[in-house]
Wavefront OBJ file of the C-alpha trace (Angstrom):
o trace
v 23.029 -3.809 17.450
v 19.812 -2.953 19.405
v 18.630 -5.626 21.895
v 15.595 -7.983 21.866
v 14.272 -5.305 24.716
v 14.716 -2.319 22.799
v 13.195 -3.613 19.407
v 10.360 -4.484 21.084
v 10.006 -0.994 22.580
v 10.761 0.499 19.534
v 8.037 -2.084 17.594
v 5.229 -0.851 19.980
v 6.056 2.921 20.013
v 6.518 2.731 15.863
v 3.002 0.998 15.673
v 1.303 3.441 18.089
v 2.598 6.253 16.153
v 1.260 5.478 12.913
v -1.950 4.558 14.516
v -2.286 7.858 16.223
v -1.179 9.457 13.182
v -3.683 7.773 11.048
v -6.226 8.659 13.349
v -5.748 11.995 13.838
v -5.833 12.889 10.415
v -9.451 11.023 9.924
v -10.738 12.894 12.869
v -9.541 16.168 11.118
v -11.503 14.921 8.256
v -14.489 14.558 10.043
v -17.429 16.336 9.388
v -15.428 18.722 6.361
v -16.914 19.648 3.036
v -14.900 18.945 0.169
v -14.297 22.260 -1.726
v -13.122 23.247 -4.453
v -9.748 25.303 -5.064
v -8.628 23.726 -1.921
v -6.647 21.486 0.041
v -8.965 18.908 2.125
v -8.881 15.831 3.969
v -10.182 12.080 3.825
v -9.861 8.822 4.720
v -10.364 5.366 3.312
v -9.231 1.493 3.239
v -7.254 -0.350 0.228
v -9.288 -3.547 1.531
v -8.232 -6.621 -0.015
v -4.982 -7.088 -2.143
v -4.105 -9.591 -4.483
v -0.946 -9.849 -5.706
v 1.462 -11.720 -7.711
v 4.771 -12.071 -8.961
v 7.501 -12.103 -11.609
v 10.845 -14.381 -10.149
v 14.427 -14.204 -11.804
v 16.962 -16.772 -10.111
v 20.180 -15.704 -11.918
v 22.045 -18.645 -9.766
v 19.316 -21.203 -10.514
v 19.049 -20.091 -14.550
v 15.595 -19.880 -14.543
v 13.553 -17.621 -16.287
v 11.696 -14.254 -15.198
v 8.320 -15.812 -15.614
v 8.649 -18.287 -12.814
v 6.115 -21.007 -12.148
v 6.864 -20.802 -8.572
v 4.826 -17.900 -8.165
v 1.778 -18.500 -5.707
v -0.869 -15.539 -5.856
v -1.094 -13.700 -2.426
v -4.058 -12.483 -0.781
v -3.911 -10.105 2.140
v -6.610 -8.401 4.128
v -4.685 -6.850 6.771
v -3.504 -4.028 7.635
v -4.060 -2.096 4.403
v -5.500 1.485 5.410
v -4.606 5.339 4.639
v -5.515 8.692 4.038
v -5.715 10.893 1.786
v -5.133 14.840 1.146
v -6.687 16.079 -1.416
v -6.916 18.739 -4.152
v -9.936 19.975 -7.022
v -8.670 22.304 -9.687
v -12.190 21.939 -11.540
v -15.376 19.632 -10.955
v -13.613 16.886 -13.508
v -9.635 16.977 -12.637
v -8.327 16.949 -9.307
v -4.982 15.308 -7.283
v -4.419 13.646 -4.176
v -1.479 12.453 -2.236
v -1.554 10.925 1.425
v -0.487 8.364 3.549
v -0.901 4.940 4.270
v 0.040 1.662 5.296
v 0.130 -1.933 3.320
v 0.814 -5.458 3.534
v 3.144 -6.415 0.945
v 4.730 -9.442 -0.088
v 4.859 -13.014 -2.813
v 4.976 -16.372 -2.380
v 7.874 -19.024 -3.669
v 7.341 -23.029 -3.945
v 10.441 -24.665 -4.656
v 11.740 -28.229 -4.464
v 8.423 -29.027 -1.810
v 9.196 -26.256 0.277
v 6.787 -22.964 0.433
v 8.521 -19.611 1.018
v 6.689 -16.669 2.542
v 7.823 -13.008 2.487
v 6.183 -9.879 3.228
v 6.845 -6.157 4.511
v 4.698 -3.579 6.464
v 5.051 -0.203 4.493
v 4.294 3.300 4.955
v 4.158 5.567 2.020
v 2.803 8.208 0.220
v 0.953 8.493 -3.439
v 0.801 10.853 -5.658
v -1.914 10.893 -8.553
v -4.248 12.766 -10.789
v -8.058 12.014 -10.820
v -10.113 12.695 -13.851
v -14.124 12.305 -14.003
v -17.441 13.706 -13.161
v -17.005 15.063 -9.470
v -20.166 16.939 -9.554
v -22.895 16.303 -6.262
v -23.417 12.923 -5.992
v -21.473 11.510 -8.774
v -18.226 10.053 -7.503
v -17.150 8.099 -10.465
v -13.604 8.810 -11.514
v -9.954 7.190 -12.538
v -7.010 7.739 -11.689
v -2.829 7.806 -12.705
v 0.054 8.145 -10.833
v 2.508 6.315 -8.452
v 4.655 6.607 -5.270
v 7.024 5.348 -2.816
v 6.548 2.707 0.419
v 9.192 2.801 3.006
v 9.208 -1.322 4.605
v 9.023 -0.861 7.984
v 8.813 -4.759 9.111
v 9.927 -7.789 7.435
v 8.923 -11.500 7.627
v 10.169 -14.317 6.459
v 8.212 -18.139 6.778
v 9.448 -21.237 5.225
v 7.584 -24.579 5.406
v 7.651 -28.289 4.183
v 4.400 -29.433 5.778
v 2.315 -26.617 7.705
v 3.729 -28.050 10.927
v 7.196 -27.704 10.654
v 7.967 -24.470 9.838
v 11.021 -21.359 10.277
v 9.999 -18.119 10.271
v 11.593 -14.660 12.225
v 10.806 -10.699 11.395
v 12.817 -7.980 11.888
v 12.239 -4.059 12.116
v 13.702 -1.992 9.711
v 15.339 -4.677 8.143
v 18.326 -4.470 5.450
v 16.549 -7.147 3.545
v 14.638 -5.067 1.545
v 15.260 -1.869 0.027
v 14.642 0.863 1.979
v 11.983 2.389 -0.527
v 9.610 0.675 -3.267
v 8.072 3.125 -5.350
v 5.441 2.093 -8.006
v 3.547 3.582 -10.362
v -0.557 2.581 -10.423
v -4.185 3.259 -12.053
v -7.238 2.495 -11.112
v -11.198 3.823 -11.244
v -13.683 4.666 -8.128
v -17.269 3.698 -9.093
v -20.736 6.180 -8.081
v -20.830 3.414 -5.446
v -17.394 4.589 -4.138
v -15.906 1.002 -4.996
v -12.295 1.468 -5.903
v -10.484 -0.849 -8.159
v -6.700 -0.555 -8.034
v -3.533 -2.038 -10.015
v -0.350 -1.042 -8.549
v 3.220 -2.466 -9.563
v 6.204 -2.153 -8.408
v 9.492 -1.118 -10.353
v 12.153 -2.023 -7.968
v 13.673 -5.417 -6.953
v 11.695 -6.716 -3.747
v 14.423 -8.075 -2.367
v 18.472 -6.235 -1.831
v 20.180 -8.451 -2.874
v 23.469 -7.160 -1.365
v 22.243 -8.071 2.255
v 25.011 -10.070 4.266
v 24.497 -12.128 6.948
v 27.472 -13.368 8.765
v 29.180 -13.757 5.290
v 26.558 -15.106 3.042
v 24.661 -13.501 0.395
v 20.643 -14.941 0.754
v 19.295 -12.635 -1.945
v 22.289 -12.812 -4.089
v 20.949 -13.542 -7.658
v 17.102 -12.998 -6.796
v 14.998 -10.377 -8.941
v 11.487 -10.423 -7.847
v 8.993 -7.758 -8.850
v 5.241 -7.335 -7.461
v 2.595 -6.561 -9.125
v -1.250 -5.526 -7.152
v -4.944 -5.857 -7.835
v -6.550 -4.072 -4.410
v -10.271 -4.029 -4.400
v -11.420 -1.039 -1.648
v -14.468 1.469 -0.962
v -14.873 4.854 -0.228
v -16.028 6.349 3.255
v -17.882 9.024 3.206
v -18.164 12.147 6.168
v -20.983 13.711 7.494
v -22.240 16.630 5.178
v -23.455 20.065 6.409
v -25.539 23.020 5.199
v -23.733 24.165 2.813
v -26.389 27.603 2.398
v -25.731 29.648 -0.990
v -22.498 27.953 -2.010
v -23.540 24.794 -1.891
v -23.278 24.246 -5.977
v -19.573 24.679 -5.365
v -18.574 21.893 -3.462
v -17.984 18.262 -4.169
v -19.354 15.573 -2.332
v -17.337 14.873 1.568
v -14.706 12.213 1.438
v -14.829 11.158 -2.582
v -11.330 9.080 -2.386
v -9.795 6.284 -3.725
v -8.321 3.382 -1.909
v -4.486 4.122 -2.343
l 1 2 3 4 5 6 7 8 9 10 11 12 13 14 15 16 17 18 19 20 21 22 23 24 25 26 27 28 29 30 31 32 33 34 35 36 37 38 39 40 41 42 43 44 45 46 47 48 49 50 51 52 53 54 55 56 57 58 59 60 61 62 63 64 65 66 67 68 69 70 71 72 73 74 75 76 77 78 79 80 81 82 83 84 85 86 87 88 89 90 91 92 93 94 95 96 97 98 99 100 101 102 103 104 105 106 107 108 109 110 111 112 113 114 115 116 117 118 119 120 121 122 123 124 125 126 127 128 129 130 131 132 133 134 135 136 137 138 139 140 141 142 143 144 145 146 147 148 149 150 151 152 153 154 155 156 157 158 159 160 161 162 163 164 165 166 167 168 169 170 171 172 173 174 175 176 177 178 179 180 181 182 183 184 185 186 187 188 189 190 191 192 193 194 195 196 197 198 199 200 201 202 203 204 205 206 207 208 209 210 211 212 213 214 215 216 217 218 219 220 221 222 223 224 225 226 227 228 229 230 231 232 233 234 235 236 237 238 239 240 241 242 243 244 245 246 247 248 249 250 251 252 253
């Protein structure tokens, strides 16, 4: 069991990674021409995230489409990069990295529940539309998996009396979430994003001294993120100019 001391070490060297790690790969993506036939790289924000909800209490006998559910809205930290691929100016992939806020809501009995999770993860989708100079306007299909990093946990009667703890790399949760999503990127470079998903939110096998919190609980989470594009500085691009796409045409994933 690791000590108050060394989570908190742990908690700041973790965060400084990914931040450094996130950085460096939008610095490498500075100032580079999207090609095609070629690997490149770009960066982006998922911006704000709405979520909701689907809650099974197999203990309580209620039914999957709970009316407990609160909708969630998150602006922090949801932000990423992304490595891309062309084949042709109208099909291309991408996967990446990034980092989301995830989480739902519960009301029950008076009492509001809270619970969210920091992930890292990496998508994996195909893009189809016109990727020609200057026209950015594409969808998208695919999925991939989060790995919950940090955990939190808030429960409330009245806003001033409230519980709440997190933990780092917590057994609460599974330790992956993959999803599956769609979504479209606008000539504006606006991204609109639905993402759900598949597994239970929750592991409900998770013990603590003897007793079973999850046991019973199936919640699944589904996503509408709303995010925009940000485009690099272009170059000359001299004679083959005609074949190279636009710098930094990415969806928010």
């Amino acid at each position: 069991m690791l000590t108050f001391t060394q989570r908190y070490r742990m908690k700041r060297l973790f965060i400084i990674i990914i931040l450094l790690a996130l950085n460096a790969i939008q610095l490498q993506a500075k100032d580079q021409i999207a090609p095609l036939h070629r690997w490149y790289l770009t960066s982006g924000m998922d911006g704000a995230i709405f979520s909701t909800s689907t809650i099974q209490d197999n203990q309580q006998h209620t039914g999957v489409w709970s009316d407990k559910n609160v909708p969630r809205f998150t602006l922090f930290f949801n932000v990423g990069s992304m490595l891309q691929y062309n084949i042709n100016r109208y099909f291309g992939l991408f996967t990446g990295l990034n980092m989301k806020n995830i989480g739902y809501i519960d009301q029950t009995d008076g009492y509001t529940l809270k619970r969210r999770v920091y992930t890292v993860g990496v998508p994996l989708a195909v893009k189809i539309g016109n990727m020609k100079m200057n026209h950015r306007g594409y969808a998208f299909l695919g999925g991939g998996v989060d790995f919950p990093f940090n955990y939190k946990e808030k429960q409330f009667q009245v806003r001033n009396e409230k519980t709440k703890f997190n933990e780092w790399f917590s057994n609460r949760t599974p330790s992956t979430m993959p999803y599956f999503c769609f979504g479209v990127v606008n000539r504006k470079g606006i991204s609109l994003k639905l993402q759900h998903y598949t597994n239970n939110f929750l592991n409900t096998s998770y013990t603590n001294k003897g007793v079973q919190p999850y046991a019973g609980l199936d919640v699944h989470i589904t996503m509408l993120s709303i995010g925009f594009v940000i485009n690099h500085k272009r170059h000359n691009q001299g004679p083959e100019m005609n074949e190279t796409l636009p710098p930094a045409s990415v969806s928010m994933l």
